[in-house]
Every structure is written in structure tokens, then in C-alpha cells.
N, C-alpha and C positions, 0 to 999 in steps of 0.2 A: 517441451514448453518452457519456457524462460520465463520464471517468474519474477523477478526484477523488473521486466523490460513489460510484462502485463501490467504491475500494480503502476510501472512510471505511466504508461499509457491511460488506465484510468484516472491518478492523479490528473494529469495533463486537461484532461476533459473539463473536469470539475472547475478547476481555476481560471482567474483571470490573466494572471502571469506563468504560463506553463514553462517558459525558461529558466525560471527559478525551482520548477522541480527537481529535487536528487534524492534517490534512491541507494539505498548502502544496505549492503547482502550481507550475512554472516553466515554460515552455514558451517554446521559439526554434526558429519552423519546424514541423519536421514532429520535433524533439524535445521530447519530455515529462519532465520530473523529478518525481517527487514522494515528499515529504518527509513519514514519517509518524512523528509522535510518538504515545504511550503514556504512562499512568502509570508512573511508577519500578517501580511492584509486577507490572505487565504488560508488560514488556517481555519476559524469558522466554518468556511466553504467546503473544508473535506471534512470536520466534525460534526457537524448541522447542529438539527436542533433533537437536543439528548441525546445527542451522539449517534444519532440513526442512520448518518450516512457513513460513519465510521464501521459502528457495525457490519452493515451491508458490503462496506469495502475487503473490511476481514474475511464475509463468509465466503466473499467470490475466491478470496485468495485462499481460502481453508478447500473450496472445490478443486481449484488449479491445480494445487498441492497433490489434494487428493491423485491425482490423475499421473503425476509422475513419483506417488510413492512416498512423496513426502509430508511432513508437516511444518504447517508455517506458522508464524508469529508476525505479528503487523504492529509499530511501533510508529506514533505521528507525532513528529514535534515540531 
């Protein structure tokens, strides 16, 4: 499972400019970072309201992870 290419697919949904999504991987070991940018005008839209749809974005990618072993980090700016 590719998890880069899951959370860009999720961003992508969420937004109104999905071509402005980019995704940047870090990984050391069995750690994952990933860094997801937004248009200025969608950032909002992946945070919600109290951050509840960030959260949820996290847990999906904490499952993903799960499943090949790893752990991930989700980072939105």
C-alpha cells in the first residue's frame, strides 16, 4: 500500500483545487512523515471545524500504516 499516494487521493477529494495537492514522504525505518500541502483557500477544508476532519484524515493514515507495518505522522500546512 502506498501511502503517499492514499493520503494525496484523500486530500484530492476534500478540495476544491486538487492540482494544488502535494504530498512529501519522509521516512526513517519503520517511520513515516508525511507532509501535506493545500491551496491557501483549502486549507480550512482539510482542517474543518476543530480539526475533525484532520483528525479523521490522520486515523485513516494511522490504519494504512498499520497494515504495512508502519507508523505514520501526518503533517498539514
Amino acid at each position: 500500500m502506498d501511502l503517499k499516494q492514499t493520503l494525496t487521493d484523500i486530500a484530492r477529494a476534500i478540495v476544491d483545487s486538487p492540482d494544488a495537492v502535494v504530498v512529501e514522504m519522509n521516512e526513517d525505518g519503520d517511520d513515516v512523515e508525511l507532509v501535506l500541502s493545500v491551496a491557501e483557500d483549502d486549507t480550512g477544508m482539510v482542517i474543518g471545524r476543530h480539526g475533525k476532519i484532520a483528525k479523521a484524515i490522520r486515523q485513516i493514515m494511522k490504519v494504512a500504516a498499520t497494515k504495512t507495518g508502519k507508523r505514520v505522522t501526518v503533517e498539514i500546512k
